[in-house]
N, C-alpha and C positions, 0 to 999 in steps of 0.2 A: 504494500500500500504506500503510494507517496501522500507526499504532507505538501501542502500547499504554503513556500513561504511567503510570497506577498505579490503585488501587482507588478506585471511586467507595465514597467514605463515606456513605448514606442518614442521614436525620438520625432520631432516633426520632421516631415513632409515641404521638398521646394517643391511650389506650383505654379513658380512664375521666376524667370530668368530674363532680365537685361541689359546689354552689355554697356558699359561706360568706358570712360576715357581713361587711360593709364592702365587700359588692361586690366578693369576690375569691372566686377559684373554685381548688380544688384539681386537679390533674394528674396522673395514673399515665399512665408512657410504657410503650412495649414494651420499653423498655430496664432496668425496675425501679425507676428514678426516677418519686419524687413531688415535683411543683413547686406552689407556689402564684403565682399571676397575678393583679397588680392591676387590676381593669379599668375603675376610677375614670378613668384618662387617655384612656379611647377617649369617654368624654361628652361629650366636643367635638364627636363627632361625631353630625348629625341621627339616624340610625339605633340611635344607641344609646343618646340621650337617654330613651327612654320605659322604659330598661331598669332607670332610676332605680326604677320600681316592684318592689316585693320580688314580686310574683308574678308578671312579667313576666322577670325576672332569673333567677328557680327553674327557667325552663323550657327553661336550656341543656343540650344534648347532644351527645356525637359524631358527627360529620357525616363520612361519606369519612376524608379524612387530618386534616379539621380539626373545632372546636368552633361549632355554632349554635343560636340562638337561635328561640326561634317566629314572630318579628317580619323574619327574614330575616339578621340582624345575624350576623357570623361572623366569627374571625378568626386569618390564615394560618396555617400551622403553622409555617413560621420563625420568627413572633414567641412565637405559644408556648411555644415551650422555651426563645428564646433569650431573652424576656423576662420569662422567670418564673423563680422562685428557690427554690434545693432545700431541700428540709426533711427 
């Protein structure tokens, strides 16, 4: 028999992604919060090197539970909220 220890917390939900200047993209959760994400530190990585382009960059969208890119490039939904900052 399991024992039931408490409520699983879901984390929120992005449902709305727009991209801003500097290479940082706004956030509307399900939760009512809006975060901004800087996404300048993920360019280290090969995939999101080319995101350097402003037209390339413009074409992120909500994907399932997370945010991607046309190029394939996407990233968790843990880091999303947890690393993005409310405004």
């Amino acid at each position: 028999m399991y024992k039931r220890i408490g409520v699983i917390k879901m984390r929120p939900k992005a449902i709305d992604v727009k991209p801003l200047k500097d290479y940082q993209i706004e956030l509307k959760f399900d939760n009512g919060e809006i975060k901004i994400l800087d996404v300048k530190p993920y360019f280290k990585f090969k995939i999101f090197k080319e995101l350097k382009e402003e037209n390339k960059f413009a074409t992120v969208k909500i994907s399932g539970l997370s945010i991607e890119w046309e190029n394939g490039a996407d990233i968790c939904p843990d880091e999303l909220y947890n690393n993005s900052k409310t405004i």
